[in-house]
VOPAGU-2260 file (C-alpha; in pm, 1 decimal, decimal comma):
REM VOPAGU-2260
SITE   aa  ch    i         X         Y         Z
SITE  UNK   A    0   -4079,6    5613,9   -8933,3
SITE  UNK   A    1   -4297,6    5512,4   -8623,3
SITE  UNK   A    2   -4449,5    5175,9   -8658,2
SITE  UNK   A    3   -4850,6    5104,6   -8606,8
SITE  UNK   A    4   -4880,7    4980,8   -8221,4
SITE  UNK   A    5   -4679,5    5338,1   -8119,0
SITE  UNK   A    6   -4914,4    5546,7   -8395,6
SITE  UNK   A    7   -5205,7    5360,5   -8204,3
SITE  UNK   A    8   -5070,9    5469,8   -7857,2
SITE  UNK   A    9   -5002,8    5797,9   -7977,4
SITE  UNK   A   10   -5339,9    5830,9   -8119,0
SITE  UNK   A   11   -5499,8    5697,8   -7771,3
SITE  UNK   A   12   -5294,6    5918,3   -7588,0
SITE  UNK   A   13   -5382,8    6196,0   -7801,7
SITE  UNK   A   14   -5758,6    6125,1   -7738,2
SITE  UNK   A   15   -5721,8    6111,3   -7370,7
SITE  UNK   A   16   -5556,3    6425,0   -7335,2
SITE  UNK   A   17   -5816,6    6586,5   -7537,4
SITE  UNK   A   18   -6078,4    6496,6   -7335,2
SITE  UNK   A   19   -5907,0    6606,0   -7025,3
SITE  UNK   A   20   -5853,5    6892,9   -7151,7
SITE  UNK   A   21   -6201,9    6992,5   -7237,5
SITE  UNK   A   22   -6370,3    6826,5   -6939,0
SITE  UNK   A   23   -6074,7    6887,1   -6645,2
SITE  UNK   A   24   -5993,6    6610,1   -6426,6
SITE  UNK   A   25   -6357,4    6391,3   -6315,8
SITE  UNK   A   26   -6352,0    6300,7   -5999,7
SITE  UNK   A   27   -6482,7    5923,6   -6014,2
SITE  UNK   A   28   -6759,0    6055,8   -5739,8
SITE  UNK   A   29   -6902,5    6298,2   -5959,5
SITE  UNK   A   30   -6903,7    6046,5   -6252,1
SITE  UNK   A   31   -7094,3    5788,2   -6044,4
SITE  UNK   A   32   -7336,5    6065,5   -5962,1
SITE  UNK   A   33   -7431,4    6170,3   -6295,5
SITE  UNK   A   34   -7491,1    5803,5   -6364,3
SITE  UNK   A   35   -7713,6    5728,4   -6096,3
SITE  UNK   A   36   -7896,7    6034,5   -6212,3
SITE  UNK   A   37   -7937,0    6000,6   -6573,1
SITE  UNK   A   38   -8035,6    5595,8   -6438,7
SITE  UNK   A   39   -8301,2    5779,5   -6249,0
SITE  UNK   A   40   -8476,5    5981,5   -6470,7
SITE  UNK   A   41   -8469,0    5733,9   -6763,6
SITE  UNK   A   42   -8614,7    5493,3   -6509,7
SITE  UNK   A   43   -8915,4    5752,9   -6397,8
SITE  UNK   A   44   -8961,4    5871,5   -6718,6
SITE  UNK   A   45   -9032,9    5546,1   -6887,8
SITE  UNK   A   46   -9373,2    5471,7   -7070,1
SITE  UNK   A   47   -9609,6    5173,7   -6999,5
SITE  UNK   A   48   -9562,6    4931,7   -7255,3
SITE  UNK   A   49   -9909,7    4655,5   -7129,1
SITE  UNK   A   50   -9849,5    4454,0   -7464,3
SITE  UNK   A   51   -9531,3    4371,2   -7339,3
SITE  UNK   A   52   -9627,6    4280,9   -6985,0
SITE  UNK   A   53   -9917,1    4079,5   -7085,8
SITE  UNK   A   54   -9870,7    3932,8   -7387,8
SITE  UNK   A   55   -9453,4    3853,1   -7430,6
SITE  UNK   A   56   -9369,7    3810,3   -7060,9
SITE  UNK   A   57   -9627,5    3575,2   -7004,6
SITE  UNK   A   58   -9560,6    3367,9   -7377,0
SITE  UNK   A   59   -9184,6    3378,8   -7278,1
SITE  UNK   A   60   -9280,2    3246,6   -6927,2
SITE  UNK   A   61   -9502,8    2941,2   -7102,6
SITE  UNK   A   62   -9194,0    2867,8   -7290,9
SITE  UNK   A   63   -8952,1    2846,8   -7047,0
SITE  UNK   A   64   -9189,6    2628,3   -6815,3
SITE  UNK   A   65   -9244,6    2375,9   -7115,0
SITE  UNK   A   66   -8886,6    2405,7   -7122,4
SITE  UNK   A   67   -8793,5    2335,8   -6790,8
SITE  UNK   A   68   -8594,3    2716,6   -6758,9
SITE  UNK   A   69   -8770,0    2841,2   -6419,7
SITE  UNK   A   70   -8488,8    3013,4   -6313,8
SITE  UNK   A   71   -8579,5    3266,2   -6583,6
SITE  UNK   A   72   -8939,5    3346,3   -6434,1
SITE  UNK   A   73   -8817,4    3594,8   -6167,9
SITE  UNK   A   74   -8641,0    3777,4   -6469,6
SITE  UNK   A   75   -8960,4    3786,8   -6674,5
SITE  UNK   A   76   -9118,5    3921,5   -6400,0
SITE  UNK   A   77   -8959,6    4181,6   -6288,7
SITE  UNK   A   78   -8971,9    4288,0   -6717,0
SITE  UNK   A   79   -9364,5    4274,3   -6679,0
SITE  UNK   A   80   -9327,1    4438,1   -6354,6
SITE  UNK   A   81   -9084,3    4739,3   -6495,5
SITE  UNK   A   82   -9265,0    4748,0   -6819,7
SITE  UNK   A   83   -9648,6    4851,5   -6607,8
SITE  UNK   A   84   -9538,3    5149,1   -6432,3
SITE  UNK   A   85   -9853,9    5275,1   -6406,9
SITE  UNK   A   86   -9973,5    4971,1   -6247,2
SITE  UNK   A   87   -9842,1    4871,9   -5890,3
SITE  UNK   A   88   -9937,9    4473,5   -5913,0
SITE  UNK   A   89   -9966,6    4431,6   -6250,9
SITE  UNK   A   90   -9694,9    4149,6   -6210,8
SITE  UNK   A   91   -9903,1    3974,4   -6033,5
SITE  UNK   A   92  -10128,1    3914,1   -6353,0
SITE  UNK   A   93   -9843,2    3870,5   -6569,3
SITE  UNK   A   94   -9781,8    3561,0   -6355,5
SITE  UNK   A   95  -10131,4    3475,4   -6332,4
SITE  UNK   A   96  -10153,7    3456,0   -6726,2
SITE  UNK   A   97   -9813,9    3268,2   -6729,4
SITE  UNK   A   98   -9941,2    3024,3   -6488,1
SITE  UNK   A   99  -10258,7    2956,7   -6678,2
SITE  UNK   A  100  -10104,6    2951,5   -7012,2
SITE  UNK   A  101   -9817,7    2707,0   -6922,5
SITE  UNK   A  102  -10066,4    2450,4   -6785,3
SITE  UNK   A  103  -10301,4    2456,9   -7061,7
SITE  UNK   A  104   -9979,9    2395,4   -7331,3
SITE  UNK   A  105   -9847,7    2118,7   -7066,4
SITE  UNK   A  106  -10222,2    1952,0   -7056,6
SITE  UNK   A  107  -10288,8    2023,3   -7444,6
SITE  UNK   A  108   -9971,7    1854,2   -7564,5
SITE  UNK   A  109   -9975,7    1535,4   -7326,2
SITE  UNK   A  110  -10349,9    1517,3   -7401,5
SITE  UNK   A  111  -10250,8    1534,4   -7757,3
SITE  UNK   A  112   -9948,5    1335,8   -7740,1
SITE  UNK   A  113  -10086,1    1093,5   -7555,9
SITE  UNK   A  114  -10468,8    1063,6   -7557,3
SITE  UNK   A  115  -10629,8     727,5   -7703,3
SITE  UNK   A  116  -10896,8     969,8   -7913,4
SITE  UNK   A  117  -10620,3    1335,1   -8034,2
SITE  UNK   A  118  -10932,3    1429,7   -8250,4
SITE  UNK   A  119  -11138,9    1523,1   -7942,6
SITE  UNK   A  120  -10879,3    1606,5   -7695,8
SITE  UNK   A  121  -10758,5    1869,4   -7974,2
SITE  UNK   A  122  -11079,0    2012,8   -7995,3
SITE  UNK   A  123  -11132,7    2089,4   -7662,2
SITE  UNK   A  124  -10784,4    2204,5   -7579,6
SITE  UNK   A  125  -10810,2    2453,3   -7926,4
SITE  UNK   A  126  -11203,6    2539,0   -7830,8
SITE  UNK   A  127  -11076,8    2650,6   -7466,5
SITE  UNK   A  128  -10902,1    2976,2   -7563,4
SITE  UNK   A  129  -11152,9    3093,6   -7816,8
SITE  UNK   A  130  -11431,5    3040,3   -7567,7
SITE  UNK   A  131  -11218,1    3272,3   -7347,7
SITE  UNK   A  132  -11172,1    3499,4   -7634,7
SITE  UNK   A  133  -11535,7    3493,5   -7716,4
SITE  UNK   A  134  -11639,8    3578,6   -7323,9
SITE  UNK   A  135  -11415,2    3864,3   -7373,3
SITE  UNK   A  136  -11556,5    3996,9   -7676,4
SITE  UNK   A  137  -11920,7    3973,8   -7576,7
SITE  UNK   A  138  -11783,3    4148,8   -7245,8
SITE  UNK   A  139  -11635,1    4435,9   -7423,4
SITE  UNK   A  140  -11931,8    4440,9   -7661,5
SITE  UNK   A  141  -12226,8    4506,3   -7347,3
SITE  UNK   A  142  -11980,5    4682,2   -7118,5
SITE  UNK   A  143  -11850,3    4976,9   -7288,6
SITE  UNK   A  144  -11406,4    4937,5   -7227,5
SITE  UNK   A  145  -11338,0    5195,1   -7473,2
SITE  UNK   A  146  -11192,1    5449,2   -7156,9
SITE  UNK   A  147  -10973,5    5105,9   -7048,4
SITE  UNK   A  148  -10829,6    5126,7   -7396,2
SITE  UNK   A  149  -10426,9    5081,4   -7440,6
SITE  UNK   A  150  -10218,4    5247,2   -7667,8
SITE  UNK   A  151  -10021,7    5058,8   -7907,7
């Protein structure tokens, strides 16, 4: 009777030989090629994904500033960067809108935290973005976006 670690070995052993078998003996050259190849067309065939870029890199990026994790910006980044291929500098708005959006939390929560009146200094930091929302619904509204449109 054959105990379970040589049944195992056999078994591995077993596997190994199939798969020689059927594929011959890989060079490790020809191995590394077909990866770099099939990490080459996945990487040129990938879709834009603008939600992504705009919307989660940049909330990620206010997080980690209010944090204090900057070494996690460049990373973010090169996400919004990778996830706009379509776009050349798009990452340079995704750090734009991270920039923006981590000093208005940093001002709106010291304001808050530590303003005499948190009534009006909650006001104006909740008014800001909706004025900004507002501008860019009146925008869309007299300018006619539908051709800048993104697919969800």
């Amino acid at each position: 009777m054959m105990d379970t670690e040589t049944a195992a070995a056999g078994n591995t052993m077993n596997t190994a030989s199939i798969i020689r078998k059927s594929m011959g003996d890989v060079p490790i050259v020809a191995v590394i090629r077909r990866m770099r190849a099939a990490a080459r067309d996945s990487w040129t065939a990938r879709r834009d994904r603008p939600l992504l870029a705009f919307i989660a890199a940049p909330l990620a990026m206010t997080a980690t500033a209010l944090l204090g994790l900057w070494w996690a910006w460049p990373v973010l980044l090169g996400c919004g960067w990778a996830w706009t291929k379509a776009w050349r500098w798009s990452w340079l708005l995704t750090l734009q809108l991270a920039i923006v959006s981590a000093e208005w939390a940093y001002v709106g929560a010291n304001s808050i935290g530590k303003g005499a009146d948190r009534a009006i200094a909650g006001v104006l930091w909740a008014a800001f973005p909706l004025g900004l929302a507002g501008a860019g619904l009146i925008n869309r509204r007299y300018h006619d976006v539908a051709q800048y449109d993104i697919e969800l």
